[in-house]
C-alpha positions as CSV (number, residue, x, y, z in Angstrom):
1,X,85.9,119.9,118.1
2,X,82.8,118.5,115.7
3,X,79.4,117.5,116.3
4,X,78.2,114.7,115.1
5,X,74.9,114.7,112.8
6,X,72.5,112.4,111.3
7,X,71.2,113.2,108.0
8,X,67.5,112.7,106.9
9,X,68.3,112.6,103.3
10,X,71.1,109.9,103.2
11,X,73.0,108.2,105.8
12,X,74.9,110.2,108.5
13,X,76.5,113.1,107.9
14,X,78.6,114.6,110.7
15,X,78.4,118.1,111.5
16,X,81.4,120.5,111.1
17,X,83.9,121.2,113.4
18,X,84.6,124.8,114.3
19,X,88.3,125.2,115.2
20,X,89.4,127.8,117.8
21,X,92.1,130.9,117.3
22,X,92.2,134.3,116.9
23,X,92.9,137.1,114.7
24,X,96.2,139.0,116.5
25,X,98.4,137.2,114.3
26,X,98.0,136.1,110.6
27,X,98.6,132.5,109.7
28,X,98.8,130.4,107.0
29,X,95.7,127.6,106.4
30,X,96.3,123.8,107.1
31,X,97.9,122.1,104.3
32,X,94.8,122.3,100.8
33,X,92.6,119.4,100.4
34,X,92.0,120.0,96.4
35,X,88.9,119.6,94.6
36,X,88.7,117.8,91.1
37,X,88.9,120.3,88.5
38,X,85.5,119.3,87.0
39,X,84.2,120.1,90.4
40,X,84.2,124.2,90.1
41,X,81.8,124.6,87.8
42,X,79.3,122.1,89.7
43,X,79.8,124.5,93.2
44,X,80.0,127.4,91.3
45,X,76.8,127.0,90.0
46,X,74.8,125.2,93.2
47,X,71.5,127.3,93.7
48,X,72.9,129.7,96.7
49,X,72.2,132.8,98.6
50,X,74.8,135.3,97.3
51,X,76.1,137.7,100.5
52,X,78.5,140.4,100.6
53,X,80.7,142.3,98.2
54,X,78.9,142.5,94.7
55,X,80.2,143.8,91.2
56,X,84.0,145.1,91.1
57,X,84.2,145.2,94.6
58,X,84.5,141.5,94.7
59,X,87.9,140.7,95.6
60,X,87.4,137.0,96.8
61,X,84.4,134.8,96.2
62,X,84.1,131.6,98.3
63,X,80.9,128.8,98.7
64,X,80.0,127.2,101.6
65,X,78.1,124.2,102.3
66,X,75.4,125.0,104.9
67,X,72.5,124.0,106.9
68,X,69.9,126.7,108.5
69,X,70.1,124.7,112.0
70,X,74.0,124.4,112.6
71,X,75.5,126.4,114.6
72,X,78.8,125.8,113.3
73,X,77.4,127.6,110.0
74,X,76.2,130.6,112.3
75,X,79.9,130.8,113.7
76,X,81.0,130.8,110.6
77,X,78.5,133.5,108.8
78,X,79.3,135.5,112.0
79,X,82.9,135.5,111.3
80,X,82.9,136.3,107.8
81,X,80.8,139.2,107.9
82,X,84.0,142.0,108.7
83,X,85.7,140.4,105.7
84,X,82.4,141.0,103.3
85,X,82.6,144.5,104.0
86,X,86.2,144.5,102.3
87,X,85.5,142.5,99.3
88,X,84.2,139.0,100.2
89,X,81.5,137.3,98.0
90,X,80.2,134.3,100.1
91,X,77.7,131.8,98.6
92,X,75.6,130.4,100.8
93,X,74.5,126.6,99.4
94,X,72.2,125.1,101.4
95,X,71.1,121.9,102.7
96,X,68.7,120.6,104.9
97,X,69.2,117.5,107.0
98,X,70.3,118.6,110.8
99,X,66.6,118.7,112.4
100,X,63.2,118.1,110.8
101,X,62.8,121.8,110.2
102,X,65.6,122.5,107.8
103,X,64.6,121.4,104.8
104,X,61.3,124.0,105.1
105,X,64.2,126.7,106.6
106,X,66.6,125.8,103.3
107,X,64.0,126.1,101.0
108,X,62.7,129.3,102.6
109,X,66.2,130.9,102.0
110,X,65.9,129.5,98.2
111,X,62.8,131.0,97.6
112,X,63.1,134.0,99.0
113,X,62.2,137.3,96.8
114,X,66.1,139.0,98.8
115,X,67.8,136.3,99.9
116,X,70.6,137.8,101.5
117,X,68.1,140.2,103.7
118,X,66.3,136.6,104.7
119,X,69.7,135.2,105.4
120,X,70.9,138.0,107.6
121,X,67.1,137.1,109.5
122,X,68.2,133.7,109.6
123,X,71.4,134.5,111.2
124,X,70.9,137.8,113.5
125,X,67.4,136.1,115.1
126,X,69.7,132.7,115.7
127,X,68.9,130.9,118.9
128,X,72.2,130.0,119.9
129,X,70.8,127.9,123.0
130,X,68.4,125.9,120.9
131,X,71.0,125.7,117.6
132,X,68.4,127.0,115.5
133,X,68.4,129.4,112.5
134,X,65.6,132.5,113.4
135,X,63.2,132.3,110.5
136,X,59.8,130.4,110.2
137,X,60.5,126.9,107.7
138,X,58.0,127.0,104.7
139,X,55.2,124.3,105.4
140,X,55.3,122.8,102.0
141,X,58.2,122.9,100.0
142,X,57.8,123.9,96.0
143,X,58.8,121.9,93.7
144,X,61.6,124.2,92.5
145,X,63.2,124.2,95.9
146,X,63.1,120.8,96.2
147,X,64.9,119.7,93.3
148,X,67.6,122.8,94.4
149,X,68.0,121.1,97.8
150,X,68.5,117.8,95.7
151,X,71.0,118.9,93.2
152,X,72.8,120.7,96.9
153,X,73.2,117.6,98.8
154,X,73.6,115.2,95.5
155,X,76.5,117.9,95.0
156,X,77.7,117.4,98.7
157,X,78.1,113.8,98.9
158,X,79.8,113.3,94.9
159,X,82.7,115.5,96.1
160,X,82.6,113.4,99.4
161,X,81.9,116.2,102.3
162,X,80.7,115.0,105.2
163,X,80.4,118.0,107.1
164,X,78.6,121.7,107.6
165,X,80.1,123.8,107.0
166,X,82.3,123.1,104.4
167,X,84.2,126.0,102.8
168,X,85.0,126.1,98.7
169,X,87.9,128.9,98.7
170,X,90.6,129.5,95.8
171,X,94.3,128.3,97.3
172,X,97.2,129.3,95.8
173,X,98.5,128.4,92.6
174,X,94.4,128.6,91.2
175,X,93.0,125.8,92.4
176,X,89.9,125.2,94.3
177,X,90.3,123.6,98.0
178,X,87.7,122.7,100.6
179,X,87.9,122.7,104.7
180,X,85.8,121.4,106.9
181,X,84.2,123.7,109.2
182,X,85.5,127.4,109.7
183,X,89.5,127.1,109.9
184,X,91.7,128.4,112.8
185,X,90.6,132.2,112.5
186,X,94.2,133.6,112.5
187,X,94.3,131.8,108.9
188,X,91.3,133.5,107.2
189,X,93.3,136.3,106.0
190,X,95.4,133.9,104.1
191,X,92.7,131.7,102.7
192,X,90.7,134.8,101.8
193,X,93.3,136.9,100.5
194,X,92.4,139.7,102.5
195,X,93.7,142.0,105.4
196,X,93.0,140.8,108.4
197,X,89.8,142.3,109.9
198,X,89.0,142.5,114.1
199,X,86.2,140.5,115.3
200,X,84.9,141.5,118.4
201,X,81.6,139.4,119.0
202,X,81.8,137.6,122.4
203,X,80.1,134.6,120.6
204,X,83.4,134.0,118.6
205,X,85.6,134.8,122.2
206,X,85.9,131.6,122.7
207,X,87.6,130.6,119.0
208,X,90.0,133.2,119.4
């Protein structure tokens, strides 16, 4: 399934579409859709909100493409959270187009003193009925922000992504692939390189 989204930076972009599975049996991820090798070191250094394992407990690292306001992106940082407790480095790049409120909520999460605590805010106050993230947008955005959410979506729409979120991970062989929204969630382990890990929300019931 996807939703469809119109961005106030550009022309449309289309929202991402948040497969449904489970996590009883491991599987492998849909066929890699491989980035340009020149492309790492542009996502790899996209102004972010680093979450989860830091230091040498990092056994994966992975960047995703998200907007304050999707829910898809909520799903997604809702899912991943029993896989940073086991070594999962996730860097949250934002972007701010869905509703006229996430450019201020983007640049909040930018400028942010602990990003990660006001990303956990943004995610565990969530208003799954209104699809949107549960912290206050800035009023005026800095200049510094701004010119981070630039580089972010100028990023985004070069390597041709039309949708949030969209997941950087590390496929086999070394190279760097990209999905589209949060992959059936049998196939995380394989994408991640991790054990499996249960996920018990009843938000996610529905994607098992």
């Amino acid at each position: 399934m996807s939703t469809p989204v119109k961005s106030a930076i550009a022309a449309a972009i289309a929202a991402a579409a948040f497969i449904s599975s489970g996590y009883a049996l491991a599987a492998e991820p849909p066929a890699p859709n491989y980035l340009p090798a020149s492309a790492a070191a542009t996502v790899e250094n996209a102004p972010a909100i680093v979450e989860g394992a830091t230091g040498k407990s990092v056994k994966t690292t992975i960047y995703v493409f998200m907007d304050p306001n999707c829910i898809f992106c909520h799903y997604a940082w809702k899912a991943l959270q029993p896989y940073e407790a086991v070594g999962l480095q996730v860097h949250w790049i934002p972007l701010g187009f869905l509703k006229p409120d996430s450019p201020g909520k983007a640049a909040a999460l930018l400028q942010a003193k602990d990003g990660p605590a006001l990303m956990r805010e943004l995610e565990t106050k969530f208003s799954e009925k209104d699809e949107s993230g549960g912290i206050k947008p800035l009023n005026t955005i800095p200049f510094s922000a701004q010119v981070a959410l630039d580089k972010n979506t100028t990023t985004f729409q070069s390597l041709g992504f039309d949708a949030t979120p969209t997941i950087i991970y590390l496929a086999s062989g070394g190279r760097w692939a990209d999905v589209s929204g949060l992959p059936p969630l049998s196939t995380l382990p394989a994408m991640l390189h991790l054990p499996a890990q249960a996920e018990t929300d009843p938000s996610l019931q529905q994607y098992h």
